[in-house]
Backbone as CSV, one residue per row, in Angstrom:
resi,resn,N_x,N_y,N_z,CA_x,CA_y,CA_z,C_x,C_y,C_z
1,UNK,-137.471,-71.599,9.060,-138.653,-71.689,8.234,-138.968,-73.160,7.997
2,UNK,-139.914,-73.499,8.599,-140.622,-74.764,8.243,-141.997,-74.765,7.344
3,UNK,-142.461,-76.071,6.279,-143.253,-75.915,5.779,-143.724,-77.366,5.619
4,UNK,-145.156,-77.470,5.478,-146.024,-78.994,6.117,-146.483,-79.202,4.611
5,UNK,-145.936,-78.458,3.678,-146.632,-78.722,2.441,-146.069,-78.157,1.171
6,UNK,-146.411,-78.430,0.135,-145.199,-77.520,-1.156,-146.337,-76.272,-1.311
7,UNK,-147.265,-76.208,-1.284,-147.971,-74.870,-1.106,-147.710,-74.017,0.381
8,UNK,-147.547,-74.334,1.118,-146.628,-73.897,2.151,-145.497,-73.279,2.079
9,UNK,-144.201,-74.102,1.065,-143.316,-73.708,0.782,-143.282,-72.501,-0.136
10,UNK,-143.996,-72.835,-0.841,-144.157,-71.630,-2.231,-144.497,-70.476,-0.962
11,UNK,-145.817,-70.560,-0.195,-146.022,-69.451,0.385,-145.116,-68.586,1.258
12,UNK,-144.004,-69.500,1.598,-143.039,-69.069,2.413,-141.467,-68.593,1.314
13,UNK,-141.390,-69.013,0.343,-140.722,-68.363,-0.736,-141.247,-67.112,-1.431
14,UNK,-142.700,-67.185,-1.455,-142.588,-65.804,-1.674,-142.872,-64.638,-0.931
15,UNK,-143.210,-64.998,0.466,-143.008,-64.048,1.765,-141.283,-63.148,1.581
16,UNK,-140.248,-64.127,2.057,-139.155,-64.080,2.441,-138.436,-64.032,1.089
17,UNK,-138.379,-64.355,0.237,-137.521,-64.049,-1.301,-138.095,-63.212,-2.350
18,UNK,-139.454,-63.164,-2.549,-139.881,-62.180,-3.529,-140.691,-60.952,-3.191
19,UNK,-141.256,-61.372,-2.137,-141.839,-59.677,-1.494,-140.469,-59.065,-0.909
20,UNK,-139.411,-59.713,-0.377,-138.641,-58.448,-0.305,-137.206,-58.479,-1.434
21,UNK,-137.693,-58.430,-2.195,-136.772,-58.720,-3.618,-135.637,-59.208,-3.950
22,UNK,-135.078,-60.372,-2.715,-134.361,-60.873,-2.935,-134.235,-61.553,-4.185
23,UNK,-135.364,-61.994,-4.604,-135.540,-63.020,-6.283,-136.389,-62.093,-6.840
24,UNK,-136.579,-61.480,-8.243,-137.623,-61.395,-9.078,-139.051,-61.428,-9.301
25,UNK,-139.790,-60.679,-9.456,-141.484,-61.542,-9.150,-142.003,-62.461,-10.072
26,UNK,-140.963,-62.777,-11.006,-141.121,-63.426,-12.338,-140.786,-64.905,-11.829
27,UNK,-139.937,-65.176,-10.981,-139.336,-66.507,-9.921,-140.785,-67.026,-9.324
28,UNK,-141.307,-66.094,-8.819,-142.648,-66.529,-7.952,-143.253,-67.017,-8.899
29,UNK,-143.472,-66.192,-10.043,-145.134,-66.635,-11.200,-144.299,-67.810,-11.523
30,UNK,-143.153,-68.505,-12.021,-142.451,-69.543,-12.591,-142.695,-70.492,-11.348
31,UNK,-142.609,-70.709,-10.066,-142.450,-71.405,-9.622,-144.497,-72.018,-9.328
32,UNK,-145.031,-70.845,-8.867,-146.767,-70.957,-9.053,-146.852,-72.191,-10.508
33,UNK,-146.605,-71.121,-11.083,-147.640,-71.889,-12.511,-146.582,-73.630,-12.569
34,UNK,-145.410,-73.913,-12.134,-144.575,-75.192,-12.045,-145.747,-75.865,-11.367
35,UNK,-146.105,-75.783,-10.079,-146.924,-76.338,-8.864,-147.710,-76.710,-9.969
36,UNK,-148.400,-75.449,-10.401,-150.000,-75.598,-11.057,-150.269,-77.353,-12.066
37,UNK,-148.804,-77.196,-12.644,-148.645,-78.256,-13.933,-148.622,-79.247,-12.935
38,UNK,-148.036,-79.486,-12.029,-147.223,-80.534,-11.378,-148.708,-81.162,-10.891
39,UNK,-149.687,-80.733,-10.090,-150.984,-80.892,-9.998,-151.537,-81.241,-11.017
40,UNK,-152.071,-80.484,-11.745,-152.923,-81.206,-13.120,-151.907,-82.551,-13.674
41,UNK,-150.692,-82.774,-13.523,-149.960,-83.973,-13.690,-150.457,-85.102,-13.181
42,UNK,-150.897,-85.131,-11.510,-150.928,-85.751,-10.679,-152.224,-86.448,-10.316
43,UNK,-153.012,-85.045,-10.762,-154.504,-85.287,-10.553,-155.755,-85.455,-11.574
44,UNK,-154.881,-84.651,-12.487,-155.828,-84.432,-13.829,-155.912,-85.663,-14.705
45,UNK,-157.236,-85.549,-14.890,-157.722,-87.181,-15.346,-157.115,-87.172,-16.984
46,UNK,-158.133,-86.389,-17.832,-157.814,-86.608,-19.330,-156.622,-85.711,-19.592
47,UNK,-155.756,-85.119,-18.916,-155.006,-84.006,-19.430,-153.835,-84.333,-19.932
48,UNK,-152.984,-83.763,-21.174,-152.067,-84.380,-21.259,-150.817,-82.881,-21.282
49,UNK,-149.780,-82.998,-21.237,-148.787,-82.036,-21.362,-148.440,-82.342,-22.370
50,UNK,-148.068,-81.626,-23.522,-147.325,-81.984,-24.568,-145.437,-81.864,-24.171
51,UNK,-144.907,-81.710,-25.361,-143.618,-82.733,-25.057,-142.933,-81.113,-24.764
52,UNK,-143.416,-80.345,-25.812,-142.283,-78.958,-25.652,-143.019,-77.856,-24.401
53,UNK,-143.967,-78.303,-24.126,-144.134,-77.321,-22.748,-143.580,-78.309,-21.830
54,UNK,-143.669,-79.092,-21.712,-142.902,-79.749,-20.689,-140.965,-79.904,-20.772
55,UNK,-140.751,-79.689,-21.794,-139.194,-79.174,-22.471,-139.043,-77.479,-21.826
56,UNK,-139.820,-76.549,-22.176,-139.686,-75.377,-21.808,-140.300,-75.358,-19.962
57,UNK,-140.614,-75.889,-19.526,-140.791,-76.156,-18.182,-139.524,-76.492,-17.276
58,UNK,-138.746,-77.643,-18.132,-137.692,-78.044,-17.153,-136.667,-76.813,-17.646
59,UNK,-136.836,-76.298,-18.750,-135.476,-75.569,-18.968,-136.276,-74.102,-17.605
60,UNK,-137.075,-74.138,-17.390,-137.127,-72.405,-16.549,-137.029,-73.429,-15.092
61,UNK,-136.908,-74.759,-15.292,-136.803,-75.131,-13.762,-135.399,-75.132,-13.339
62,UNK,-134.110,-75.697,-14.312,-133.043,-75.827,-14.525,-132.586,-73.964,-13.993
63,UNK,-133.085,-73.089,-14.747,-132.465,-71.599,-14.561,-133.263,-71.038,-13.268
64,UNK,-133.977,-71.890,-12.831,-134.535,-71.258,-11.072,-133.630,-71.737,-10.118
65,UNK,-133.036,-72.384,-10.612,-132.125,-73.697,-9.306,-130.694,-73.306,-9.967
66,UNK,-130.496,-72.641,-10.517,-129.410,-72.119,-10.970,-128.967,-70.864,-10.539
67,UNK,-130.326,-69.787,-10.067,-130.538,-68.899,-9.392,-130.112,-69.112,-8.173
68,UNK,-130.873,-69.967,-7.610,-131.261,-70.318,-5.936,-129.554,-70.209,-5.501
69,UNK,-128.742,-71.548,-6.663,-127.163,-71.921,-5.963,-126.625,-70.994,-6.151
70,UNK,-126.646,-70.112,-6.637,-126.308,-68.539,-7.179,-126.460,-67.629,-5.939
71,UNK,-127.348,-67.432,-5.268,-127.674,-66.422,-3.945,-127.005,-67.712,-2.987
72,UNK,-126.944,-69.054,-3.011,-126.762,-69.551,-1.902,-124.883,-69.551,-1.719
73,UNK,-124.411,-69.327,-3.050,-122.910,-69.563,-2.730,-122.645,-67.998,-2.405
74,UNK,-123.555,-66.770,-3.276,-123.069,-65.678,-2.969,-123.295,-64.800,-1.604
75,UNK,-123.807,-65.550,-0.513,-124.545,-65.563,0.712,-123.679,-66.904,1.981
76,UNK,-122.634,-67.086,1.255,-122.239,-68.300,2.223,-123.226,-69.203,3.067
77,UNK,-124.023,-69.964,2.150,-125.198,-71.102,2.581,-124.539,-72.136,2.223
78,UNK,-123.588,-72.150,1.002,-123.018,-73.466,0.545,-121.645,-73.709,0.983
């Protein structure tokens, strides 16, 4: 699996991990709406994030990647 882009990637994470239920469909909407912020971060002129959505952001980013090493050790990837 190759991907030319992080919308690429997302699209290919949720082909192969959440349509066939390897992860949750709740993983997909968490990782979407991450992108979404990460964009309006990047691009968005007047926008600001406040301090505790961006606190509750890294903590569901911290427990997605906690997931991921989770299927990857229980799958011999690591």
């Amino acid at each position: 699996m190759t991907a030319k882009s992080h919308s690429g990637l997302i699209s290919i994470f949720g082909e192969h991990f959440i349509k066939t239920n390897v992860f949750p469909k709740e993983m997909g909407r968490q990782l979407n709406r991450a992108y979404d912020k990460r964009l309006i971060g990047d691009y968005g002129t007047s926008v600001t994030i406040e301090k505790e959505e961006t606190q509750k952001l890294l903590e569901i980013g911290k427990n997605f990647v906690n997931k991921i090493i989770k299927y990857l050790g229980e799958n011999n990837f690591l």
